[in-house]
N, C-alpha and C positions, 0 to 999 in steps of 0.2 A: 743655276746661274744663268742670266740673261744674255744674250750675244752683244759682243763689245761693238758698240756702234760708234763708228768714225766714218769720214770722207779719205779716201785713200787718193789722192794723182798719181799715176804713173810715169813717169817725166817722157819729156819731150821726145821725142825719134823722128829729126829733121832732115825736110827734104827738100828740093830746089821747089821756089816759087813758080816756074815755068815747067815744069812738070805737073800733071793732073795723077791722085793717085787713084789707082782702079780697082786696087782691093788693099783692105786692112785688116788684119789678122791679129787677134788679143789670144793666147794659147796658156794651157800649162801644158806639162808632157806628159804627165796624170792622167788628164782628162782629155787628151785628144781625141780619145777614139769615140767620147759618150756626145763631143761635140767645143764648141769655142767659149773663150769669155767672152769674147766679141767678135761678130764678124759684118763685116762691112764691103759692100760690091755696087760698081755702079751709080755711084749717090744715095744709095740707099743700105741698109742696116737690116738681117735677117734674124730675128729673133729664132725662128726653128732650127738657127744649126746652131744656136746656143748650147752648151750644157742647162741641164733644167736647177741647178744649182743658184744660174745667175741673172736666170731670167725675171726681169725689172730692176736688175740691183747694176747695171752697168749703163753708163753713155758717155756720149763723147765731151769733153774739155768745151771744145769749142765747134760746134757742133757743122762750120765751115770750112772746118782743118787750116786756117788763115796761119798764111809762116809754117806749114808745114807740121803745125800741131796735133798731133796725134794722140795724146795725152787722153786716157779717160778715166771716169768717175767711178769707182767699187762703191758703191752705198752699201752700210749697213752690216758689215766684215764681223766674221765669222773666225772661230780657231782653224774651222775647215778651207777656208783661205791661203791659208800658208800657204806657200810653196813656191816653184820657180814659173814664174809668168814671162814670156818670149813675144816681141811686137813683131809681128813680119807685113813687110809693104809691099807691091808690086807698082810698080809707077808708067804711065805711058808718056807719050811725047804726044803735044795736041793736036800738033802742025799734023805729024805723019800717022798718027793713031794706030801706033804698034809701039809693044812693050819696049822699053829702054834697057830696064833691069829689076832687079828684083832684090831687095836686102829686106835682110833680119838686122836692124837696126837695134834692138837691144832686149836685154834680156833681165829679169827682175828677180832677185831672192825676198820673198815677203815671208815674215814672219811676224802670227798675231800673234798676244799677248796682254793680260788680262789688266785690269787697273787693280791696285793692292786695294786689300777688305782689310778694315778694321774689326779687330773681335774682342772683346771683353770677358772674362770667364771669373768666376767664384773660386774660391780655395775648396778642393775635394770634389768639383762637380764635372760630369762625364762632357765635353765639347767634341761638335761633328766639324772638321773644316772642309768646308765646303769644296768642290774642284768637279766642272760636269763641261765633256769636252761633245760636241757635234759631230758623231763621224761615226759613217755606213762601215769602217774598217775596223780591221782586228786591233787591239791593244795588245803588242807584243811587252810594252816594258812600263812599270807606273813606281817613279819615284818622287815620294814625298821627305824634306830635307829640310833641316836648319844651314844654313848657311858656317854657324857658328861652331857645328859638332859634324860636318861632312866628315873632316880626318877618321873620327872614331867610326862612324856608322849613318845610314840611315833613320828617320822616323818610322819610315814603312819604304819594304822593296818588295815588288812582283814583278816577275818574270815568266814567259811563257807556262801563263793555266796558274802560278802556285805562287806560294809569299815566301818570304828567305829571310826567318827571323835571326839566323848568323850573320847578316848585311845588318840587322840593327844595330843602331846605338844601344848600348845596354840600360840608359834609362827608360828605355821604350817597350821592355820587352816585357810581353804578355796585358800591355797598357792599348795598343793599336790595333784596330781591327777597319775591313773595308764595311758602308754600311747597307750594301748592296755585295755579297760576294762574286756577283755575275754581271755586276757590272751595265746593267741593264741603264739604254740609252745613253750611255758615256758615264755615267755615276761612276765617279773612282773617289769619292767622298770620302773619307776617315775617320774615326768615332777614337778620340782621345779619352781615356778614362781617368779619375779620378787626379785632373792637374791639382800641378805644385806651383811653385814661385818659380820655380829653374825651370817650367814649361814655357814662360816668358819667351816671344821673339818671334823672327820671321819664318813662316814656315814655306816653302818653294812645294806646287804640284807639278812634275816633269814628267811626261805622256811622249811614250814613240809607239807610232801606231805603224802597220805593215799590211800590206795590201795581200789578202786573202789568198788571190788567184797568182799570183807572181810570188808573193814571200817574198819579197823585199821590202826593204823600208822606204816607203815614199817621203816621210816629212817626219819630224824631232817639232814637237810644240814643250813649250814654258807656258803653260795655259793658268796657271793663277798663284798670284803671292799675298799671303796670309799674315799681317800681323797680329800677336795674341798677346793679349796682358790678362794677368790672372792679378786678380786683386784681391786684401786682406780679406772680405766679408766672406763669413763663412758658408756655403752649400749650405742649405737647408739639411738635405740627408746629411750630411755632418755633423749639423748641430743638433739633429733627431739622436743621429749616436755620443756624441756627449751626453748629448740629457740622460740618456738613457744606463751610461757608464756613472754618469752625478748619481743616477737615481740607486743604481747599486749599491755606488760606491755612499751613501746616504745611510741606505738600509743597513749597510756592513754597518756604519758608526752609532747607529741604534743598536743592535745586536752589542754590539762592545761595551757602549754604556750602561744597555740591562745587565750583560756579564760583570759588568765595575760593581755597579750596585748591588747586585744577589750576593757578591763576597764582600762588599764594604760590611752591610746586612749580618750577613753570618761572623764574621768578626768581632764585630758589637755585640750580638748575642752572646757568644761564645765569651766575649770580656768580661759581659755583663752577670753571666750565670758567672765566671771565674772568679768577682768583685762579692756574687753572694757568697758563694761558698765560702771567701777568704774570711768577709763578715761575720758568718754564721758559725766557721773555726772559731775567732778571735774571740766571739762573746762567750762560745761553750768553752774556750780555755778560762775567762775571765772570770765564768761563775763558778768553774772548778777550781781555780783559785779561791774564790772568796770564799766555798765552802772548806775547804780545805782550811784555810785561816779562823773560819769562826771553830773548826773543830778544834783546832791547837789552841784558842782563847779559852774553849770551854776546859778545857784539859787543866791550862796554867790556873783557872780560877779552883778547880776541884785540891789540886795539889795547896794552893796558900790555905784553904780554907782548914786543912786536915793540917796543916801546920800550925 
């Protein structure tokens, strides 16, 4: 996923017009020690005590601080942005040219966030949702979530090294896998298998990352939201296993009708030899009859004759 590019302002941190300021201070508390978002001394701007994070992506509002604007520009913002940003000023007096005072005029909760992805998916085809966060730090926590089934469970839950498929929703489970196990370069990606119609909906990637050497948790990102619609047409690999259960279930219906046929077959046969026999009875009773009767003719004729 590409870094979310916006113009961020910092608001205003006003100071008297009759005041000159002599240093300006853009900070997080993260990154104090690797260097500034901005720092500023003298009328002039030091890129080298920058963090090297933000170096070219920062300047100033107005770049004469007119009305005390101190306001500057984050180009080109990052998930690795997050966090709490602190303005500090130091202000002189012109006239006596020795410090007045010094404030911390304000202080900033930034929180990036991704623009929602449209996704489109087939009935029974495997979808990856996408979610790749920017950051040199450890991923202590990565939950992926419907909004509509949090009660019951997660999509997918990791936690320190390992996955926690009793946090799942139980339509998810043994369906959800990371597509990177290691997560390499912020990959916490997802490989959705074989969706349904009820895999329909928003899916939420939520990433708390913790910092290596301290173990604690610096910043909680909502780093990307996923709409998914799974539509009627069927997966290719699906329709290959239909076809292929047709083609079975085909052959079975062949096999059955040569089975119908061999006994229709045999049946006929068997009627048929039954119909001779019965034939071949009928005429041999018939002409045993009719000898039988020419014998008693010749009998009755012998007897009138001797009468």
């Amino acid at each position: 996923m590409a870094a979310v590019r916006l113009l961020l302002f910092l608001p205003l941190a006003s100071v008297s017009a009759d005041e000159r300021i002599s240093v300006l201070k853009w900070s997080r508390a993260d990154l104090n020690t690797d260097g500034y978002v901005y720092f500023y001394r003298n009328k002039r701007s030091y890129e080298n005590y920058q963090h090297p994070s933000f170096h070219g992506r920062v300047k100033l509002r107005d770049p004469e601080m007119k009305d005390g604007d101190v306001s500057v520009i984050l180009k080109n913002v990052t998930f690795n942005d997050t966090g709490m940003y602190e303005c500090h000023i130091a202000v002189r007096n012109p006239v006596r040219n020795k410090r007045v005072h010094t404030e911390i005029s304000h202080f900033i909760n930034l929180t990036v966030t991704a623009l929602q992805q449209n996704m489109q998916a087939t009935l029974g085809a495997d979808v990856t949702l996408q979610c790749q966060i920017t950051t040199d730090e450890r991923i202590s926590v990565l939950k992926w979530s419907r909004p509509d089934l949090n009660t019951d469970g997660y999509v997918y839950f990791y936690r320190n090294k390992r996955s926690y498929e009793n946090y799942q929703h139980p339509s998810f489970h043994g369906r959800v896998k990371l597509r990177d196990p290691e997560m390499k370069d912020g990959d916490v990606s997802v490989i959705l298998k074989n969706v349904t119609f009820n895999d329909t909906g928003m899916y939420e990637c939520h990433v708390a990352v913790r910092n290596p050497v301290s173990s604690k948790r610096v910043h909680t990102e909502i780093s990307h939201f996923i709409e998914l619609t799974v539509t009627g047409e069927v997966h290719e690999n699906m329709l290959e296993k239909h076809i292929m259960e047709g083609e079975d279930a085909d052959g079975n219906t062949e096999v059955e009708q040569v089975e119908a046929q061999t006994i229709l077959i045999t049946i006929l046969i068997v009627a048929a030899v039954a119909a001779v026999i019965a034939v071949a009875a009928a005429v041999g009773l018939l002409v045993l009859l009719l000898k039988r009767n020419k014998k008693q003719h010749h009998i009755l004729l012998r007897k009138n004759q001797s009468c």
